[in-house]
C-alpha positions as CSV (number, residue, x, y, z in Angstrom):
1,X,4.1,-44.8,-19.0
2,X,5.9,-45.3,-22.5
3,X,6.6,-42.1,-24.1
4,X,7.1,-43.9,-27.8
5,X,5.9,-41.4,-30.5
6,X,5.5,-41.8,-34.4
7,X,4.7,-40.0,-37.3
8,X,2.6,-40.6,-40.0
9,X,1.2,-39.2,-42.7
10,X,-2.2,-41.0,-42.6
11,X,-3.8,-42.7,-39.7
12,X,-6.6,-44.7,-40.0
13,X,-8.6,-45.3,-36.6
14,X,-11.2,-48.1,-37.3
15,X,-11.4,-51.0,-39.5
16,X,-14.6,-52.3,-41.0
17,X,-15.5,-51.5,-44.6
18,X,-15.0,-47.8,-44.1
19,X,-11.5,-48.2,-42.8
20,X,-10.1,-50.5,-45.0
21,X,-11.5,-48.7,-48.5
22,X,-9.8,-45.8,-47.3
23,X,-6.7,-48.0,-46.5
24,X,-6.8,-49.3,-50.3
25,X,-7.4,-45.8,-51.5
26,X,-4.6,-44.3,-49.4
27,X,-2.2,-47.0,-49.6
28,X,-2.6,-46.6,-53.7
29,X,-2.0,-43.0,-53.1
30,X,1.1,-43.3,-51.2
31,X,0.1,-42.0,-48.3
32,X,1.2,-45.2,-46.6
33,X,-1.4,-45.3,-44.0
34,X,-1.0,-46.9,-40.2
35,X,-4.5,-48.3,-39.4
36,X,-5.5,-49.2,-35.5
37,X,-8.2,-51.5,-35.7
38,X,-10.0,-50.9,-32.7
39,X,-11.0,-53.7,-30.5
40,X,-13.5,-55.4,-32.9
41,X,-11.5,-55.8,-36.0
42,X,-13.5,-55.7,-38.7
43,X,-16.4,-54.2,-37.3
44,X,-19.8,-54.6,-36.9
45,X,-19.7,-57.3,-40.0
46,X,-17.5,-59.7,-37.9
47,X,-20.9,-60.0,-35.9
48,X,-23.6,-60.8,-39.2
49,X,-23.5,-64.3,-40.4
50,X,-24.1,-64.4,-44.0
51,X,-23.9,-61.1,-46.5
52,X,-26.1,-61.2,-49.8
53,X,-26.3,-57.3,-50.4
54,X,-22.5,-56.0,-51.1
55,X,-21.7,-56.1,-54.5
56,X,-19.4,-58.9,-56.4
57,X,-20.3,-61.9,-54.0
58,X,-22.6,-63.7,-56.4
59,X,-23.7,-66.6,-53.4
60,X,-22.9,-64.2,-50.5
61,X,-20.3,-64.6,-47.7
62,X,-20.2,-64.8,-44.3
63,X,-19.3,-61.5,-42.3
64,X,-16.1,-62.3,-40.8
65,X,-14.6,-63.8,-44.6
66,X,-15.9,-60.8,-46.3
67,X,-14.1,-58.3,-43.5
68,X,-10.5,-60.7,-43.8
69,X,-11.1,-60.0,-47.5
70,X,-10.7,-56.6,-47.2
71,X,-8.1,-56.5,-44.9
72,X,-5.7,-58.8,-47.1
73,X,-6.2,-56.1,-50.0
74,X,-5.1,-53.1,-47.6
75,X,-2.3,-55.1,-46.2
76,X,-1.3,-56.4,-49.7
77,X,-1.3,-52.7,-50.9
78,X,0.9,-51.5,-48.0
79,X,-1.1,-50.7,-45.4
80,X,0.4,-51.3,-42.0
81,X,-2.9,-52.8,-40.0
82,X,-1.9,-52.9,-35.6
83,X,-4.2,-54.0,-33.3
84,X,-5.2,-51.7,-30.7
85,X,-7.2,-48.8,-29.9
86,X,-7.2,-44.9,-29.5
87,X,-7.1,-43.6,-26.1
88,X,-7.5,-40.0,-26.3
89,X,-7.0,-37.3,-29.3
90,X,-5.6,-33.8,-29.1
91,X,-6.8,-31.9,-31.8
92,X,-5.1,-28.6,-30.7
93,X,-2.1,-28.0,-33.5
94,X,-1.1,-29.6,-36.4
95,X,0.5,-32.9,-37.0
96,X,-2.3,-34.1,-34.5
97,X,-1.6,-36.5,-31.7
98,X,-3.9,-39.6,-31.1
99,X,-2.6,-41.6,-28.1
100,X,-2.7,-45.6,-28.8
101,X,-3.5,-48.0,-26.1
102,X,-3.1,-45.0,-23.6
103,X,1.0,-45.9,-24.0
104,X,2.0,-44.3,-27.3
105,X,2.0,-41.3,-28.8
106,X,1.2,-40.9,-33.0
107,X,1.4,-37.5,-34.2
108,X,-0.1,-38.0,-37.8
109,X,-0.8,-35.3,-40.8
110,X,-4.6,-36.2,-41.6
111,X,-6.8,-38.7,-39.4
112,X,-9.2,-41.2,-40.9
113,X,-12.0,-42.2,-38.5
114,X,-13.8,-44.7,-39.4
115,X,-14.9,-46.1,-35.9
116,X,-18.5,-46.7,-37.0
117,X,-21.5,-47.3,-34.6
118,X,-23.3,-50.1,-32.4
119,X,-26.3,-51.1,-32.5
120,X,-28.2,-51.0,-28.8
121,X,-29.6,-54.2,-27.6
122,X,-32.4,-54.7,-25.0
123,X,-29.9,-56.6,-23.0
124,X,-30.9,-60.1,-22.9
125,X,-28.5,-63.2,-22.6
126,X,-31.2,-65.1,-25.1
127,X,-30.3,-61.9,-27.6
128,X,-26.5,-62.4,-27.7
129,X,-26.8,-66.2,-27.6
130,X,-28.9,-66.0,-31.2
131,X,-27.7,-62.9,-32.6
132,X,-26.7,-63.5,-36.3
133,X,-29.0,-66.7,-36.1
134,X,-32.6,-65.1,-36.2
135,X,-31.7,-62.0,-33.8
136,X,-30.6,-59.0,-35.9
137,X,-30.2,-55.1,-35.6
138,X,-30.7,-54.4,-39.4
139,X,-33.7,-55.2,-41.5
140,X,-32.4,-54.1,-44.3
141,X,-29.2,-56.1,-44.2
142,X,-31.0,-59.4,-43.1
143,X,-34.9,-59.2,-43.7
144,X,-34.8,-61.2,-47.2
145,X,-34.1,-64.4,-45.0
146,X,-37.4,-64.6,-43.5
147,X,-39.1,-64.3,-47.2
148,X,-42.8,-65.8,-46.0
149,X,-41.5,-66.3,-42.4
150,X,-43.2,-64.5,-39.2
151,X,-41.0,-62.1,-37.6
152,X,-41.2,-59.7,-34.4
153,X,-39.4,-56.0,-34.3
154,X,-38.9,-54.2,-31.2
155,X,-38.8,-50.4,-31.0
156,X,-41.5,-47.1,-31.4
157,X,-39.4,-44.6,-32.8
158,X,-38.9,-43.7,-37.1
159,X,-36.5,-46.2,-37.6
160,X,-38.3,-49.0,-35.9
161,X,-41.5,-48.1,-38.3
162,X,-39.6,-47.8,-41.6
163,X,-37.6,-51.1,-40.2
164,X,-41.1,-52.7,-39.9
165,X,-42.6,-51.7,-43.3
166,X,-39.6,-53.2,-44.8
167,X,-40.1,-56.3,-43.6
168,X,-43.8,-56.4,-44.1
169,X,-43.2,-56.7,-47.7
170,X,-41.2,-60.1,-47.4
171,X,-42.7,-61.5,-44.3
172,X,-45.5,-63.0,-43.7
173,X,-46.4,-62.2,-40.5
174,X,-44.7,-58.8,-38.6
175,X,-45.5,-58.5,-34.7
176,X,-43.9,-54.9,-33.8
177,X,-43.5,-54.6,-30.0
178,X,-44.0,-50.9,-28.1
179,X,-43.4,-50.7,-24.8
180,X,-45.3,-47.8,-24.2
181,X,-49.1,-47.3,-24.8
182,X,-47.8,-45.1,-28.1
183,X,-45.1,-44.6,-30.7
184,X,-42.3,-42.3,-30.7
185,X,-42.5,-42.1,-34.8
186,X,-43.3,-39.3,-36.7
187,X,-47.6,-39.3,-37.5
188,X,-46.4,-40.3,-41.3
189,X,-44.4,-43.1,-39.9
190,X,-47.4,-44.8,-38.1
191,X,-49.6,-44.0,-40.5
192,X,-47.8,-46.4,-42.7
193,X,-47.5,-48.7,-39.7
194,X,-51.3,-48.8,-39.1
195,X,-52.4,-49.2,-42.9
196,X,-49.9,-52.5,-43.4
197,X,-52.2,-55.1,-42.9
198,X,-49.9,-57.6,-41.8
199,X,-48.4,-55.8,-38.9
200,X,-49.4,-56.3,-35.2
201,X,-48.9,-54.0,-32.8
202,X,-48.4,-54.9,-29.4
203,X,-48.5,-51.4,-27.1
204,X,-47.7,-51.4,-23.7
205,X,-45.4,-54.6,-24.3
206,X,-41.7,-56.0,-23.5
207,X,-39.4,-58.7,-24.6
208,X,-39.1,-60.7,-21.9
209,X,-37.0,-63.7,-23.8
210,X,-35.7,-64.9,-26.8
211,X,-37.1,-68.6,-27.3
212,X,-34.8,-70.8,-29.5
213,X,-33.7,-74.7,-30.1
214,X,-30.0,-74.3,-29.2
215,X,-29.4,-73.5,-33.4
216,X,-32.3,-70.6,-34.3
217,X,-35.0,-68.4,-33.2
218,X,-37.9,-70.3,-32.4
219,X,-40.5,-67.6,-30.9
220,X,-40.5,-64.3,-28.3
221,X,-42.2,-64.2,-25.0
222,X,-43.5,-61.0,-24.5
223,X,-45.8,-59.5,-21.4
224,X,-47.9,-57.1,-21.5
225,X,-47.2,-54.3,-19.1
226,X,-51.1,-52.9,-18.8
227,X,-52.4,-56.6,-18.3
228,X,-49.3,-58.2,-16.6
229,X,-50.1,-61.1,-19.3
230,X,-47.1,-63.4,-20.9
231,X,-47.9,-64.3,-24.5
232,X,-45.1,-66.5,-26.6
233,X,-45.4,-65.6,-30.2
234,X,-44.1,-67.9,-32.5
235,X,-41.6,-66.3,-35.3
236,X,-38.3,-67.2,-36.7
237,X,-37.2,-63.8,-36.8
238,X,-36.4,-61.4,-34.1
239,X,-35.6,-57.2,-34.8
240,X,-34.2,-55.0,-32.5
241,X,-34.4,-51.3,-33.3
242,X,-34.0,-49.5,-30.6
243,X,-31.2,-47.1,-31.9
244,X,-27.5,-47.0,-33.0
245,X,-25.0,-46.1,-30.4
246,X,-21.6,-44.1,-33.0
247,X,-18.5,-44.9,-31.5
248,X,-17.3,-41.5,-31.1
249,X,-17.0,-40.5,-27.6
250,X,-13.1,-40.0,-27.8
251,X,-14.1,-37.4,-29.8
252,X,-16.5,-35.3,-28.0
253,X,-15.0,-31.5,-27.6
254,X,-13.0,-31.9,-30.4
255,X,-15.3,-32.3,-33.4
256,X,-18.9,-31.4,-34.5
257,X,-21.3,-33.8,-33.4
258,X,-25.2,-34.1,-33.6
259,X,-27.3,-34.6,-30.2
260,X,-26.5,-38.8,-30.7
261,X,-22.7,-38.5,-31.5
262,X,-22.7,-38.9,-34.7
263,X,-19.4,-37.0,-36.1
264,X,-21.0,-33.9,-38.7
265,X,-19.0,-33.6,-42.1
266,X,-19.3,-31.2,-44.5
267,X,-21.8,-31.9,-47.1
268,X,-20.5,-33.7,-50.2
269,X,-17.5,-34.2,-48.3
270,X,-15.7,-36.3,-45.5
271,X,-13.9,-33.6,-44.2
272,X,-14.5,-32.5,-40.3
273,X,-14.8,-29.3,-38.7
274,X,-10.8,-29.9,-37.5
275,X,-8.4,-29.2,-40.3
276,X,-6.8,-33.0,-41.7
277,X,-9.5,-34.7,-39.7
278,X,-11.7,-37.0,-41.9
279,X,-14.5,-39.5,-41.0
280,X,-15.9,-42.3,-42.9
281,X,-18.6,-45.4,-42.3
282,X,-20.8,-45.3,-39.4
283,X,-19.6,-43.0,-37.5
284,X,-20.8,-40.0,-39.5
285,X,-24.1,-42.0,-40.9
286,X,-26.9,-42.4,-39.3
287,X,-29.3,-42.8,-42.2
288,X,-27.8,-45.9,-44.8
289,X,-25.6,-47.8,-42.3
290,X,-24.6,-50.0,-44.9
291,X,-21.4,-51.6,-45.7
292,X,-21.4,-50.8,-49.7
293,X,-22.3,-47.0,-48.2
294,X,-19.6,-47.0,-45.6
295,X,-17.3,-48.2,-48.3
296,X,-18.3,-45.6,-50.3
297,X,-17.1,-43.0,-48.0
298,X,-14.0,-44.9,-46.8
299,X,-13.0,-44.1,-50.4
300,X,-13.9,-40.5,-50.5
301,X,-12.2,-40.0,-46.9
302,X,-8.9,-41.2,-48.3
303,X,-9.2,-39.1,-51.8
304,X,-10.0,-35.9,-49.2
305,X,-7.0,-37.1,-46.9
306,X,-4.9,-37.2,-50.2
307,X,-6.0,-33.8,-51.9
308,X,-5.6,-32.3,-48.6
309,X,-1.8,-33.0,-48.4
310,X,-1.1,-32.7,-51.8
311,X,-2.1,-28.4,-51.1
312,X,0.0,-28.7,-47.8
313,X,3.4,-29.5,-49.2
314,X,5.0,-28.2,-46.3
315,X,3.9,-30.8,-43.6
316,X,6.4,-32.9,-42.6
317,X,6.6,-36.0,-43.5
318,X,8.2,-39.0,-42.1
């Protein structure tokens, strides 16, 4: 095994909109920031098709172009973007270590994570095949495209419920598939499910497939689990809210984390519960898990990261 080390004052674990604000931020700042990408540069966006809801793209863009935009800005400002992942943390001392593609070592003075969340999927071949082309994790980010279209959503819980009140109000037509005989939402949640006309509920029900032309979404077959009956429902739209996965396990014994995984910062702040140890995006979000929001906090992460070494003027630097 390589024993290659590095310093740097500011590492950046993650890319996606989170990382690479608080690569702009901390490459303007002088902190000259070393980002690891991960394995899905760019994030979670490199999976949507088109974006409409991130400010200062007047027709939209597509995922993958608005992610490459950001990157060329962070690299263009110095940031020194590699391609890989981190293996394992150690947290113990200051600088701290972060091991990269289980080879080499970085010891670094303040940590950006920004390794944001994924979304769970039912786990259908049909699901993958149409993701980004009727099949989508986020309402929010992707309901205004089925304006006066049927649609199904899939899940019981809070989010699935707020998820399927959204779309009611641009849909047509909103089938919202249980699989048990009950919802896991709060009573206030399905209430509001219940009293929205042009929901459906189907309890006691699965996904079975994705139907689709070979382009888009054409319709769900669904069974129902107390009658053992197969129904195809014809929509153009297909939900899946079944929870967020963050991508935070590397972290687990080292930082504060809820029950899910996702990393706790200090209210107001980025900071962590370790000294120098920031976290941005996803990762730390489990409410907005928006880009312009994950941005947002990409940009406070490097301010905190900056303002932190500026009142530790003995750490060594590079």
């Amino acid at each position: 095994m390589s024993q290659e080390t590095e310093h740097v004052k500011c590492l950046i674990i993650g890319s996606g909109p989170a990382g690479y604000t608080a690569a702009i931020y901390a490459s303007r700042a002088d902190l000259k920031p070393v980002m690891y990408t991960g394995l899905l540069a760019g994030g979670q966006l490199t999976q949507t098709t088109e974006v409409e809801n991130f400010p200062g793209y007047p027709t939209g863009i597509m995922g993958p172009e608005m992610m490459e935009d950001f990157r060329k800005q962070a690299e263009r400002l110095g940031t020194d973007i590699r391609f890989g992942y981190v293996s394992a943390v150690d947290f113990t001392s200051l600088p701290h270590k972060v091991v990269v593609d289980d080879v080499k070592t970085i010891t670094a003075d303040t940590v950006i994570i920004s390794t944001g969340a994924s979304a769970k999927w039912l786990g259908l071949e049909s699901e993958q095949k149409y993701s980004g082309f009727g099949v989508s994790a986020c309402a929010v980010c992707d309901g205004f495209f089925f304006k006066g279209q049927d649609v199904a959503i899939v899940g019981a819980g809070d989010t699935a419920a707020e998820e399927a009140t959204y779309l009611a109000k641009l849909a047509r037509k909103v089938y919202m598939i249980v699989r048990r005989d009950e919802f896991r939402a709060s009573k206030a949640m399905v209430h509001r499910v219940l009293n929205t006309p042009n929901i459906e509920v189907l309890y006691n029900t699965e996904t079975k497939e994705i139907l689709g032309d070979g382009q888009s979404v054409t319709g769900v077959k669904v069974i129902n689990n107390a009658t053992n009956t197969e129904t195809d429902l014809d929509v153009t739209g297909f939900f899946v809210a079944i929870g967020h996965h963050p991508n935070t396990d590397i972290f687990k014994g080292w930082l504060h984390m809820d029950e899910t995984g996702y990393i706790i910062t200090r209210p107001g702040s980025t900071e962590t519960n370790v000294e120098g140890v920031f976290c941005a995006g996803d990762a730390q979000d489990h409410i907005y898990r928006q880009a312009v929001t994950a941005a947002g906090t990409g940009c406070m992460a490097a301010i905190d990261a900056e303002r932190y070494l500026a009142g530790k003027e003995h750490v060594v630097t590079a």
